[in-house]
C-alpha positions, -999 to +999 in steps of 0.1 A: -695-254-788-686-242-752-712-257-730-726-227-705-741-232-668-767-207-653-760-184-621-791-181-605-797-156-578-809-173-544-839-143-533-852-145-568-848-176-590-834-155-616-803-162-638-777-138-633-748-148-652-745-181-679-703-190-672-686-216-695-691-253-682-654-268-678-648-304-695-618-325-691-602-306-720-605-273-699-590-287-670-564-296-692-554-258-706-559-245-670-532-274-657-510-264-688-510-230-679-503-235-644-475-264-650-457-235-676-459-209-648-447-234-621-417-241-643-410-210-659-416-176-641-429-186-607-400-209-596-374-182-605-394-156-580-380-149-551-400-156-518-396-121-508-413-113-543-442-139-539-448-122-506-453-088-520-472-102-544-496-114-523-499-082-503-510-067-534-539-089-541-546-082-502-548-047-511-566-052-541-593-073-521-594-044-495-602-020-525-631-037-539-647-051-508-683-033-513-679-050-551-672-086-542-694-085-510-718-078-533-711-102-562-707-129-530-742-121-517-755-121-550-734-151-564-745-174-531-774-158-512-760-149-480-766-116-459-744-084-465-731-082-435-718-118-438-702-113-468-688-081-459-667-101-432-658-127-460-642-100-477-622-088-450-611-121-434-602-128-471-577-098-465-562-109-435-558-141-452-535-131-480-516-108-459-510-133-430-495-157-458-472-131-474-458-127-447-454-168-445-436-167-482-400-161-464-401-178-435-399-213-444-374-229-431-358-262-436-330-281-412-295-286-407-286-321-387-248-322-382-233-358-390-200-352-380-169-326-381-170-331-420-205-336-429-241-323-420-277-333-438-302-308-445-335-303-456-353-279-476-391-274-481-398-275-516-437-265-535-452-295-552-460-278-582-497-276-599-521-276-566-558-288-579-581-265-553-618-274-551-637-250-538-677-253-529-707-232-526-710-222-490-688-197-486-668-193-520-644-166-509-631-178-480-625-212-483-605-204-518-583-178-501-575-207-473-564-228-502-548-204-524-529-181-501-505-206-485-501-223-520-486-195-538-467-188-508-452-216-508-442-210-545-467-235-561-492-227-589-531-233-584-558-244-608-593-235-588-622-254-594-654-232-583-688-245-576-709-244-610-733-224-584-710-201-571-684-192-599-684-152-596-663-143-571-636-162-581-637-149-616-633-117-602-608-126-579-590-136-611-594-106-625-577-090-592-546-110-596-543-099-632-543-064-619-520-067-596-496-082-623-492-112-615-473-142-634-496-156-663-506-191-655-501-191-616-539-187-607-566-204-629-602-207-626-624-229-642-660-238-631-680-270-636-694-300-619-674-323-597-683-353-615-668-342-647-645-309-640-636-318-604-634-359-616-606-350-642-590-323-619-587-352-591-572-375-615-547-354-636-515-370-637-497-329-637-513-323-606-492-327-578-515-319-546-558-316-547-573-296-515-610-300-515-640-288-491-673-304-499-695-338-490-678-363-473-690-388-501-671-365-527-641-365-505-635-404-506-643-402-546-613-376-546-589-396-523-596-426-543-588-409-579-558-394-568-546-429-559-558-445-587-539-418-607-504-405-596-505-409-557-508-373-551-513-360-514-549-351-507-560-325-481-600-327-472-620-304-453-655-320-448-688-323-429-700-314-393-729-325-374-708-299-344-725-302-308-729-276-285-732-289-249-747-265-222-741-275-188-762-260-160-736-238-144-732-221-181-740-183-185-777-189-198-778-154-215-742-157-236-748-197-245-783-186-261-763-158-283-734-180-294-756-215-296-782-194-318-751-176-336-734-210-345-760-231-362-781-199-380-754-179-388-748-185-424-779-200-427-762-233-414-746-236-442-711-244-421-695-274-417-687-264-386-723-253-376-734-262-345-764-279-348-765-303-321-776-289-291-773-307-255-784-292-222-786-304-187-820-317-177-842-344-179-847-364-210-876-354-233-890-382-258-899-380-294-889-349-317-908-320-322-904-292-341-902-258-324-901-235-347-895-232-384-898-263-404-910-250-438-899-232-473-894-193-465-916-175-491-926-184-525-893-176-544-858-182-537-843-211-521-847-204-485-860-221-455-870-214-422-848-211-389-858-247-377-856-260-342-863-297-331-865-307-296-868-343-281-847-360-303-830-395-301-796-401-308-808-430-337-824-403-355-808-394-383-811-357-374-791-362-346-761-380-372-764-366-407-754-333-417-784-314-428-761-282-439-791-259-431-804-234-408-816-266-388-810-275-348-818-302-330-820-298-289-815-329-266-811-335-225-786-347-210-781-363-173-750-362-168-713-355-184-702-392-196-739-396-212-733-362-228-696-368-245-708-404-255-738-389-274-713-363-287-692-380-300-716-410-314-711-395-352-691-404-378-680-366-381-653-347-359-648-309-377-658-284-342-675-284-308-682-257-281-688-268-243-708-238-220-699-239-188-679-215-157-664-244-144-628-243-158-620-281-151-648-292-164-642-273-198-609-287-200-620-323-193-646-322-216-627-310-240-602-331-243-626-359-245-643-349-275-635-362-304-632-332-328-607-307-340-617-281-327-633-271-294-646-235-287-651-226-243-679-203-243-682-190-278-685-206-312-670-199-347-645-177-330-607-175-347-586-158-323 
């Protein structure tokens, strides 16, 4: 018998939906189905053809936004208006990657009169994607997008919290008639689903966004298994630093904007806050700090101030609606503390002093550096 996980809404504790529990022989037919469709109808599809197939599922997207907003607020908890914007990057997404599907190019090195060498990109084939809870939508479109463009075939592995919108999405792509077999979604837990996904000896590539501690099971599966090429998008423990020549007014909005929106459930959430002043001792909590009514898994906006940099709130990822404020004296002390994590995902430095923004910058040790915003993607 099919084994069945519950859906339960955030607000309310209620089940909303039972969805079939995935097991390694699931994650088997789903790999089948993509490996037939990666050798069969998919690789014989023109680039030009993958792109307008993408464009449709942008426009289906577009055409049901008020529907999968709504299925994503009710599948994972987050406000309307957040998912609303979900929905919409999700259809920038898929168009900006059709229009990737016939533009990539390989190269031509001449070796002499006679002879040249080229090269030619070529898809891997069955792309494992595992997606998690936070922001389902999104972070599947980032994976699946440029893999179909690039003419591979995905099998998606949802978060057994968050399976909805993906089976919907699914549901899209049959409408918009694509190849059987070229998107698949099953949903499960990692240590089974996600565990046999990671290891399959068809799959040629595994994207995953989740726990750093799930990331180096992945990385060590696929090397245990066939050597496939991982691609890991993990945690954040992102600092803000606010020097005292900042716009006071605009750091508050975008400090407050990058660790609550979302509920702080972002790994690039900004949740370390540093600002110029003198050095307070011992936590405290200013605000927040307990469960947000008696239902529903929510907590309160919570603010600590005074914290040292050997507390763990100052090093581990909390992946909540939690901030913690420090001092700083001056801007080596600031970039040391910074950068005193084992994390690197995003940053933001406040300040109207251009050199100093670009110094800073390029002295902290993370991927990403916002000037005076946060969680922008212009």
């Amino acid at each position: 018998m099919q084994s069945l996980s519950t859906d339960t809404q955030d607000s309310t504790e209620e089940v909303i939906a039972l969805v079939s529990e995935a097991g390694e022989k699931d994650v088997d037919l789903a790999v089948a189905a993509a490996r037939r469709a990666f050798k069969g109808p998919w690789c014989t599809t023109s680039p030009e053809d993958r792109g307008k197939l993408l464009r449709r599922i942008a426009d289906l997207i577009e055409e049901n936004l008020d529907l999968l907003a709504k299925v994503e607020t009710l599948n994972n908890g987050k406000a309307q208006q957040w998912a609303i914007g979900d929905v919409k990057h999700c259809v920038s997404v898929f168009n900006y990657y059709a229009g990737w599907a016939d533009k990539m190019e390989g190269k031509v090195i001449d070796v002499d009169t006679e002879r040249f060498n080229f090269t030619k990109r070529e898809p891997f084939g069955v792309c494992g994607l595992i997606v998690p809870w936070n922001a389902p939508l999104v972070l599947m479109s980032w994976k699946v997008a440029p893999a179909l463009a690039a003419g591979n075939t995905v099998v998606v592995k949802t978060s057994e919290l968050t399976p909805l919108s993906a089976l919907l999405l699914a549901n899209l792509f049959r409408q918009a008639g694509a190849p059987a077999g070229i998107f698949n979604v099953i949903s499960g837990f990692g240590a089974v689903a996600g565990a046999a996904l990671a290891s399959h000896m068809d799959v040629a590539k595994i994207s995953f966004t989740g726990s750093t501690a799930t990331g180096r099971a992945i990385m060590q599966a696929a090397a245990k298994s066939n050597l496939k090429p991982v691609t890991l998008e993990l945690g954040g423990k992102g600092p803000n630093i606010v020097f005292d020549d900042a716009d006071f007014d605009a750091a508050v909005e975008w400090v407050t904007f990058g660790i609550f929106y979302s509920s702080g459930q972002v790994c690039c959430a900004g949740s370390r806050v540093y600002i110029k002043s003198g050095v307070d001792d011992g936590a405290k909590i200013e605000a927040g700090g307990s469960r947000w009514g008696d239902k529903g898994f929510f907590v309160q906006p919570t603010i600590f101030s005074g914290a040292s940099h050997d507390m763990k709130i100052m090093r581990d990822e909390i992946f909540g609606p939690v901030c913690v404020v420090s001092r700083f004296e001056t801007q080596d002390e600031v970039v040391q503390a910074a950068n005193a994590t084992s994390y690197g995902l995003a940053s933001g430095v406040h300040t109207k002093n251009i050199d100093r923004a670009l110094n800073v910058s390029n002295l902290l040790e993370t991927g990403t550096v916002w000037v005076n915003q946060v969680r922008t993607q212009q």
